[in-house]
MIBA-472110 format. One record per residue (C-alpha): residue number from 1; residue in three letters; chain; x, y, z. Coordinates in steps of 0.2 Angstrom, whole numbers. Layout:
BEGIN
n:res:chain:x:y:z
NUM:ALA:A:X:Y:Z
...
This chain:
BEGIN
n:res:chain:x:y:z
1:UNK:A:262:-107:226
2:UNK:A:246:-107:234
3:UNK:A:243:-89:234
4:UNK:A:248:-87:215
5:UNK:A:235:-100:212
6:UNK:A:221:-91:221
7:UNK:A:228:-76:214
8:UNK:A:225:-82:195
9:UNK:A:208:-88:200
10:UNK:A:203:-71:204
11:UNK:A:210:-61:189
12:UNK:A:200:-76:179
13:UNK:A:184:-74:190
14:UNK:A:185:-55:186
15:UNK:A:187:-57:168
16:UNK:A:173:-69:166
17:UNK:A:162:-56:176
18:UNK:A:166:-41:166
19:UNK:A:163:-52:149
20:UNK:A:147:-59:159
21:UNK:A:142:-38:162
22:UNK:A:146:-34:144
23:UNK:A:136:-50:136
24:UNK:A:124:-44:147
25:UNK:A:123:-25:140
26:UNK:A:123:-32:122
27:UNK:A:108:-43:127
28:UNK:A:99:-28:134
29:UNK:A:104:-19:120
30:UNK:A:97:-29:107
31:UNK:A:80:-34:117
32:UNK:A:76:-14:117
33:UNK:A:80:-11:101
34:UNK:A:70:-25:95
35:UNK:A:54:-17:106
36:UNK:A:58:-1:95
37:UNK:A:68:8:110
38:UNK:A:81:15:102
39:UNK:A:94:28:108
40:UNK:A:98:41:96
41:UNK:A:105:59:96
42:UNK:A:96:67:84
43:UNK:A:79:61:74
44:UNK:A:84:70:57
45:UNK:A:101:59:57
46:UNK:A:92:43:53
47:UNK:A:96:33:37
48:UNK:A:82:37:24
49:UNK:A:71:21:20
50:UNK:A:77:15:0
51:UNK:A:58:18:-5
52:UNK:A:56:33:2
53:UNK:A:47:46:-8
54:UNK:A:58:59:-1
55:UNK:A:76:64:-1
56:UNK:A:87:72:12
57:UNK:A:89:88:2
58:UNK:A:67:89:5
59:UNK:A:70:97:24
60:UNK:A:56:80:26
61:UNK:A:63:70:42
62:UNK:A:62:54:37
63:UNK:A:51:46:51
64:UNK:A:49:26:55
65:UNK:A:48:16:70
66:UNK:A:64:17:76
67:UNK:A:62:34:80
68:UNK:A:43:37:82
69:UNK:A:46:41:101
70:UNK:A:54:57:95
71:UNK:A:41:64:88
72:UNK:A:29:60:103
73:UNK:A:38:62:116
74:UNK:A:52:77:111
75:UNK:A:51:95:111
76:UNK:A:47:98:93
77:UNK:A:29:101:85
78:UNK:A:30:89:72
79:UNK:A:20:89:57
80:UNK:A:18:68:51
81:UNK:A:12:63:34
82:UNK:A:8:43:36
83:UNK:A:11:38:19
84:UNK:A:13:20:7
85:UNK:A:27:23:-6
86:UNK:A:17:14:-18
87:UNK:A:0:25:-17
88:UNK:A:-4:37:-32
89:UNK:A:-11:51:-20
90:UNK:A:2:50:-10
91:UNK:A:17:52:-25
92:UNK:A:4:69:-30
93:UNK:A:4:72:-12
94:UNK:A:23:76:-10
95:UNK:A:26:92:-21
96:UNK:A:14:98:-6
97:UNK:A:25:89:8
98:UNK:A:40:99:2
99:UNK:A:34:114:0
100:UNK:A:25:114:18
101:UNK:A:42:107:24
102:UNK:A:52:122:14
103:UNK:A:41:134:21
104:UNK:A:43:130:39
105:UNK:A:63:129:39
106:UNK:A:63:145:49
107:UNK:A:54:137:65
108:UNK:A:67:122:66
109:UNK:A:68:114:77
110:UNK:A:53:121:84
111:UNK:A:44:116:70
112:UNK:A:49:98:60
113:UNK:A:42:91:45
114:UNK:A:41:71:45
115:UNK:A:36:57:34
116:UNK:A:34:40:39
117:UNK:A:30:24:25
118:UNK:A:17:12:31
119:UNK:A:23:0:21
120:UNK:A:38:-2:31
121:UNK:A:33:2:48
122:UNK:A:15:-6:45
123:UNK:A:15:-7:66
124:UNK:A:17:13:69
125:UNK:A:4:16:58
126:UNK:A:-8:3:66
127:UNK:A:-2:8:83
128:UNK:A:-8:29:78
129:UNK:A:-22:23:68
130:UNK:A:-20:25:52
131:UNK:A:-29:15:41
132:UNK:A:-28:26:24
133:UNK:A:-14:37:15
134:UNK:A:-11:49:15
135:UNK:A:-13:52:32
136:UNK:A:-7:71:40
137:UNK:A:-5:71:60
138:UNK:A:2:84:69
139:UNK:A:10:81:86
140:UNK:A:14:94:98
141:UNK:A:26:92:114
142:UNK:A:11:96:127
143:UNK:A:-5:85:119
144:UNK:A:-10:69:126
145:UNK:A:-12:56:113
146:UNK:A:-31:60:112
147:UNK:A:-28:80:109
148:UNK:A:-16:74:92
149:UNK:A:-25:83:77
150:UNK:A:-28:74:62
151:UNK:A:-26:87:46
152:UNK:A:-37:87:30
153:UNK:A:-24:80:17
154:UNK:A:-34:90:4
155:UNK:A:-27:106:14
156:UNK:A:-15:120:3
157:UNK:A:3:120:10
158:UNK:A:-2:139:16
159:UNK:A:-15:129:27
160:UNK:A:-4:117:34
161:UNK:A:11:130:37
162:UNK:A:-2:141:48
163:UNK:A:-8:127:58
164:UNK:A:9:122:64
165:UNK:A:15:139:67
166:UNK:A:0:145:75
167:UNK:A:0:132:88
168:UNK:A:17:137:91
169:UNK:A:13:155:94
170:UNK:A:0:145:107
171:UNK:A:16:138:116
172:UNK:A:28:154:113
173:UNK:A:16:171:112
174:UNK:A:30:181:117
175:UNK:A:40:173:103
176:UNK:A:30:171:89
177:UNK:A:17:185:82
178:UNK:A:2:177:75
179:UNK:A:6:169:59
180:UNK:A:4:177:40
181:UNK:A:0:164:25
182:UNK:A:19:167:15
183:UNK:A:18:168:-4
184:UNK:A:30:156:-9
185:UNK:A:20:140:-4
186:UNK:A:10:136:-16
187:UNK:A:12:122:-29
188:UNK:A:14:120:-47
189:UNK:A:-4:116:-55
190:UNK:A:-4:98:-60
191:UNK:A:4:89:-76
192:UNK:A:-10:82:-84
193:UNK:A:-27:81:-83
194:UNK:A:-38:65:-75
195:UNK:A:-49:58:-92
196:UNK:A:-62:45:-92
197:UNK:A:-60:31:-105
198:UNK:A:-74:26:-114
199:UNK:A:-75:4:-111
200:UNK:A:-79:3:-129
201:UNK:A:-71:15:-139
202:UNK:A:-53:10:-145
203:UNK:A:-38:18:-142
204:UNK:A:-22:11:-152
205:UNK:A:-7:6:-145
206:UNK:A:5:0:-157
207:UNK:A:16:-10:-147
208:UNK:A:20:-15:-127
209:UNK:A:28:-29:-117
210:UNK:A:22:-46:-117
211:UNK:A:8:-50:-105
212:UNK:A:14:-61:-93
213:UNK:A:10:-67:-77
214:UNK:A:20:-75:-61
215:UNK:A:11:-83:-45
216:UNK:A:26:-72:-34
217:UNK:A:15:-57:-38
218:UNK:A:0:-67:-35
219:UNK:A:5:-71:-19
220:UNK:A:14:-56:-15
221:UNK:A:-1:-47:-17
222:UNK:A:-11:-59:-4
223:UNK:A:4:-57:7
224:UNK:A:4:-38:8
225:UNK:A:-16:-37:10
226:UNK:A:-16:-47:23
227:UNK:A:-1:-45:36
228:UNK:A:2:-26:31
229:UNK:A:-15:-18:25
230:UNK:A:-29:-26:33
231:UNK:A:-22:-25:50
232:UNK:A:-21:-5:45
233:UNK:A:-40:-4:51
234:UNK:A:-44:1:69
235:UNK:A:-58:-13:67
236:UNK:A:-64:-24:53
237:UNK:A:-79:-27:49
238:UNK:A:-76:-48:48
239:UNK:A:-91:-50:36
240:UNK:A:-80:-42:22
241:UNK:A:-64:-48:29
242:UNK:A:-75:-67:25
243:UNK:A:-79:-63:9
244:UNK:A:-63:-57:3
245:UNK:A:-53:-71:11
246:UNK:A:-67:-84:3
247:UNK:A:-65:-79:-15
248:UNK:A:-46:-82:-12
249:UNK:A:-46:-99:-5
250:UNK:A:-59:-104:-18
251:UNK:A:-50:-94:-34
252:UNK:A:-33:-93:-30
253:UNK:A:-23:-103:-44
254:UNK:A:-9:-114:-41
255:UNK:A:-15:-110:-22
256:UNK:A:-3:-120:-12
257:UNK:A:-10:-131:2
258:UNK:A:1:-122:17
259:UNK:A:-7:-107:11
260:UNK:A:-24:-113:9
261:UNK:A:-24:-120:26
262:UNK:A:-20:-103:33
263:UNK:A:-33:-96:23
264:UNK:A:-46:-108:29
265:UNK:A:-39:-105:45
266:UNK:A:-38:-86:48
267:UNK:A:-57:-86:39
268:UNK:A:-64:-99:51
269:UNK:A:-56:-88:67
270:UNK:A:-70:-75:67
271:UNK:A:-82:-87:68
272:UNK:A:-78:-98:78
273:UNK:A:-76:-84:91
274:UNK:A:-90:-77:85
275:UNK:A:-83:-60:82
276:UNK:A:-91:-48:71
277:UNK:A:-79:-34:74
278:UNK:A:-60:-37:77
279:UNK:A:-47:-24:81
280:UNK:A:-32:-23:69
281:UNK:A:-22:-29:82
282:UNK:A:-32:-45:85
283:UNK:A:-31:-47:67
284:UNK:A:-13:-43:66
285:UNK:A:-9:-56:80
286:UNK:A:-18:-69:75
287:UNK:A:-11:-68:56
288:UNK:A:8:-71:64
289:UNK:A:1:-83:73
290:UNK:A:-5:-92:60
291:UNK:A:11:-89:50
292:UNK:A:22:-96:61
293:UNK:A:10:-113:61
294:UNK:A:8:-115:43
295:UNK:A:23:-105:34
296:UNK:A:11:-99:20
297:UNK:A:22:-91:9
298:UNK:A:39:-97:13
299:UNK:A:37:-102:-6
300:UNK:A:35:-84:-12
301:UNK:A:51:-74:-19
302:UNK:A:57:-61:-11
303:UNK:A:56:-46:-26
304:UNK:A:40:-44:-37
305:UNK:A:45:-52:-55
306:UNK:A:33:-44:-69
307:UNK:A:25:-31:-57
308:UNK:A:41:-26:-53
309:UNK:A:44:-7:-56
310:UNK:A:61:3:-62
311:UNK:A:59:12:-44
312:UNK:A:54:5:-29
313:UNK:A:42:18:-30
314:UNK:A:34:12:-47
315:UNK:A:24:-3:-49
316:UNK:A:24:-16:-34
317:UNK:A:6:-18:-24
318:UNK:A:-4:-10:-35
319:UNK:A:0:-21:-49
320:UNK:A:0:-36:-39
321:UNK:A:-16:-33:-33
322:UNK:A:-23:-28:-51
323:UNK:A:-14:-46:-56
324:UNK:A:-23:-54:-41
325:UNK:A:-41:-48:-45
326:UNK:A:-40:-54:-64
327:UNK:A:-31:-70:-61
328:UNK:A:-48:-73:-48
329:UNK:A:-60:-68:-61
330:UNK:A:-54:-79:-73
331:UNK:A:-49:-96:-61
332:UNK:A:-70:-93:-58
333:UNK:A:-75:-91:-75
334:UNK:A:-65:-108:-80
335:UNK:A:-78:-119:-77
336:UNK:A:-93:-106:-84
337:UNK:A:-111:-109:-76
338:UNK:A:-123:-99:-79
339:UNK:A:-130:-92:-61
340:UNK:A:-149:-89:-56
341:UNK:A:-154:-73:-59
342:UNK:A:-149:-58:-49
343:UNK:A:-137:-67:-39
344:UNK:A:-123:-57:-35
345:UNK:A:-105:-62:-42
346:UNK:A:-95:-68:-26
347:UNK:A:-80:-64:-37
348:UNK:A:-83:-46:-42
349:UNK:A:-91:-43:-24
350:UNK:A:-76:-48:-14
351:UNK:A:-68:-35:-26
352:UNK:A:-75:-23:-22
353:UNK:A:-77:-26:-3
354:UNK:A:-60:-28:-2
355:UNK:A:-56:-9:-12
356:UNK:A:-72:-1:-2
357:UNK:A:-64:-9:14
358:UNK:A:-48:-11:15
359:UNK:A:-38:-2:0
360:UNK:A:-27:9:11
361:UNK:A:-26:24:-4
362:UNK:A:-41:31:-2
363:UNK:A:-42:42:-17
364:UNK:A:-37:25:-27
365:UNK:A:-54:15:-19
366:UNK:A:-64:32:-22
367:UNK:A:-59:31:-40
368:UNK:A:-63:12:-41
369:UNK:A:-80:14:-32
370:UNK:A:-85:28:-41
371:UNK:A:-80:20:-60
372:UNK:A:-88:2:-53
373:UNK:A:-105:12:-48
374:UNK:A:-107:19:-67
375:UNK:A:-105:4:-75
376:UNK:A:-118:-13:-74
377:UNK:A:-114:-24:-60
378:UNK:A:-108:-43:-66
379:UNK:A:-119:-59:-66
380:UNK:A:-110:-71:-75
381:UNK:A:-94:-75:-73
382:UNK:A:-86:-69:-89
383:UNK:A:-96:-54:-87
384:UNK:A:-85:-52:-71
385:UNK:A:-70:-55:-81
386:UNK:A:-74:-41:-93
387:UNK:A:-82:-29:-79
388:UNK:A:-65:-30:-69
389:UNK:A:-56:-24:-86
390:UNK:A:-68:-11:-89
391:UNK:A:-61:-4:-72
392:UNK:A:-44:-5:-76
393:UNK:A:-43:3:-92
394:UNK:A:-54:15:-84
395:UNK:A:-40:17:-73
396:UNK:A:-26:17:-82
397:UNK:A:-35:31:-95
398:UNK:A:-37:40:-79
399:UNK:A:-17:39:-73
400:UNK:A:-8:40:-89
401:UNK:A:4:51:-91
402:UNK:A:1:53:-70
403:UNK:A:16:57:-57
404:UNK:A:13:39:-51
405:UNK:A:15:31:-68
406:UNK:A:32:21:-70
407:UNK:A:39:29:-86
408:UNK:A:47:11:-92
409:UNK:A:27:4:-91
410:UNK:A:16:18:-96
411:UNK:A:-3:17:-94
412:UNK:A:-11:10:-110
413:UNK:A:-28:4:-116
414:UNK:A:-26:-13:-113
415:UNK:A:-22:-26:-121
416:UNK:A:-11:-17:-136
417:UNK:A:-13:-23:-153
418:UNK:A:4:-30:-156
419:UNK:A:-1:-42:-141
420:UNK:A:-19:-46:-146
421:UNK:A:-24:-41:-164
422:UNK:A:-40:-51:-164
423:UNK:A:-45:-40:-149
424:UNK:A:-50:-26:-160
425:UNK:A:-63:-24:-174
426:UNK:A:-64:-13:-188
427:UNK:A:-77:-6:-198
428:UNK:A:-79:8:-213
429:UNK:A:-92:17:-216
430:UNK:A:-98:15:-234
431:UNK:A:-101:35:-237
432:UNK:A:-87:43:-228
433:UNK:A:-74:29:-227
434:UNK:A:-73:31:-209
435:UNK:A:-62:20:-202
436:UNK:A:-70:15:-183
437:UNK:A:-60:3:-172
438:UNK:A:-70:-6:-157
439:UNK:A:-65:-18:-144
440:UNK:A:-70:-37:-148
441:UNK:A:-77:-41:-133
442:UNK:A:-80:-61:-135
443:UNK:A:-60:-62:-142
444:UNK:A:-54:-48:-127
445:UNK:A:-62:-63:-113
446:UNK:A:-55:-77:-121
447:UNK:A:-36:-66:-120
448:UNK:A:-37:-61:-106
449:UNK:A:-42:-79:-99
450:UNK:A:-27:-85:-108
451:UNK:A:-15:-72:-100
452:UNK:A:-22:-78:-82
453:UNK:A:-27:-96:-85
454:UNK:A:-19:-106:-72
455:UNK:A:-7:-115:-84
456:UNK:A:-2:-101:-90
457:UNK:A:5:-92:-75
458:UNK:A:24:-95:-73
459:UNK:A:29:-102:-55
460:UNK:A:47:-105:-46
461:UNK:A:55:-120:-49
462:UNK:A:50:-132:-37
């Protein structure tokens, strides 16, 4: 009896060991892959992202930071576009991707043609500093992380094809003969042509959606710029980062007051430290440090609600920041005081320091800094509010019709006429019974103050 018992004991000791060793394996399992270690066979068998710009049939790896190790440390020269799904250069960008991709097909695996999205592995593209899109980098199995080249995106898909293949024929003489630009590899000239729009002539639009407003994009929009795209920026320049972070603790509307507080908090850091440069890193740890304390946006929904795109692709940031920027125009022109003359408006400033800075679409902030430098610069407030829609008409004149534009919300002159009438004058001219339709500035302010007033921008129920 004895030994039976002793005998049971073992078996049970055994068992609880060899569940102890495999508990053990799943822990270690799940702590690597949680550091971004993660075992896989091949790199082109990963799942696509869901707001990739690609699809599998593109010969474009899908890239994120799951698998980034592969592409620095395995046999292959890559060729990497760091991209954000929802940037309008970068949705241009990709009939150029594709056909760089297409053209290198013959030189796989040799060869291999990647794209990775920012905006959901914001860490890699911090961690190989990236702090616009789109950004081109090729990697090659012998290179230290210093000797990776960074490619002109403005490059024709001939350009990148020969770059990749002669710095194969660098690694394989005897394999490779120099390279040839093919043919087949150029692109399709563009759609449409960019247009300026004048900020005071008057182009109709006879009817649109209703212009609405929700504080999810608001703080969406606040979200997104502060834990994904600012920390983008190998250092930051916390003078800017000040004023951008100062004109939303004092003009956010309906600003919660967790959110406030990590506002005040994450602006106040710098200075207390007396830093007038921080890493992206220091940024970025100190922002989830922050967030764990105060919980700022635990209130926020999880999908956009009228900046919401029929894509993923479509809409999203862009819009949320555009519904940010005129919703702190207006919260500063509610109470109007004329200021001293010359001073600079702290709203329309922060603006654009944020765009000059931070905006990670560089060809977007090019557009908005060249359209904001041929126009007067804002004193008052409500000359803010007009000067911000000067700019986005500006832009969406300059988009319509664009690859970027979400065919369910196309670009108009903004407001339309079925949603503002009393925006838009008319006059006739007495001879030739001309008819010439201009924007009402005075009644455009007073709409678009009522669009973003703070009463009138819809929240979650409480």
């Amino acid at each position: 009896l004895l030994d039976s018992l002793l005998q049971e004991n073992k078996m049970k000791t055994m068992y609880l060991s060899s569940n102890h060793l495999l508990f053990s394996m799943v822990i270690w399992l799940s702590i690597i892959s949680s550091k971004g270690y993660y075992i896989v066979d091949e790199v082109d068998s990963m799942p696509f992202d869901p707001k990739s710009l690609y699809s599998p049939s593109d010969n474009v790896v899908e890239v994120t930071e799951r698998n980034m190790t592969e592409v620095t440390y395995g046999d292959s020269i890559w060729l990497l576009e760091f991209y954000n799904h929802w940037c309008g250069h970068c949705k241009r960008f990709v009939p150029t991707w594709i056909s760089v991709a297409n053209s290198l097909q013959e030189s796989a695996p040799n060869v291999k043609v990647g794209a990775l999205n920012c905006a959901t592995s914001s860490s890699t593209c911090q961690m190989y500093q990236v702090s616009s899109t789109p950004t081109i980098k090729m990697f090659n199995p012998r290179a230290t992380a210093s000797q990776w080249q960074e490619l002109n995106p403005n490059s024709s898909p001939s350009e990148f094809s020969a770059i990749a293949m002669n710095e194969l024929r660098n690694y394989y003489p005897e394999s490779y003969p120099p390279y040839r630009f093919p043919r087949d590899t150029t692109i399709p000239p563009p759609t449409f042509i960019p247009t300026e729009t004048s900020t005071s002539a008057y182009t109709p639009v006879v009817s649109s959606k209703p212009d609405k407003v929700h504080q999810d994009d608001i703080e969406k929009a606040i979200h997104y710029s502060i834990t994904k795209e600012i920390p983008m920026n190998s250092q930051i320049d916390t003078r800017a980062l000040y004023q951008y972070l100062e004109a939303l603790i004092k003009f956010t509307p309906n600003l919660r007051e967790s959110t406030k507080s990590f506002l005040i908090s994450l602006r106040e850091w710098p200075q207390i430290m007396g830093f007038g440069i921080v890493t992206g890193k220091q940024f970025k740890d100190k922002v989830e440090e922050l967030d764990q304390f105060y919980k700022p946006f635990a209130g926020t929904g999880k999908d956009y609600v009228y900046c919401k795109g029929s894509d993923s692709k479509y809409r999203g940031y862009p819009c949320s920041l555009w519904t940010l920027f005129h919703s702190l125009t207006v919260s500063a022109a509610r109470d109007f005081v004329e200021p001293p003359y010359g001073v600079v408006n702290p709203v329309a400033n922060a603006i654009r320091v944020y765009v000059e800075n931070f905006f990670s679409c560089r060809d977007c902030a090019n557009h908005f800094i060249i359209a904001a430098n041929s126009i007067p610069y804002p004193n008052t407030d409500n000359d803010a509010v007009f000067w911000l829609w000067t700019l986005h008409n500006r832009a969406n004149g300059r988009l319509a019709k664009d690859i970027s534009e979400d065919p369910e919300y196309p670009k108009i002159q903004w407001p339309s006429t079925d949603n503002c009438p009393d925006c838009v004058n008319e006059s006739i001219d007495i001879f030739s019974g001309t008819v010439t339709k201009m924007w009402n500035v005075p009644m455009l302010i007073n709409y678009i103050k009522e669009i973003y007033s703070e009463s009138n921008i819809e929240q979650n129920d409480l």
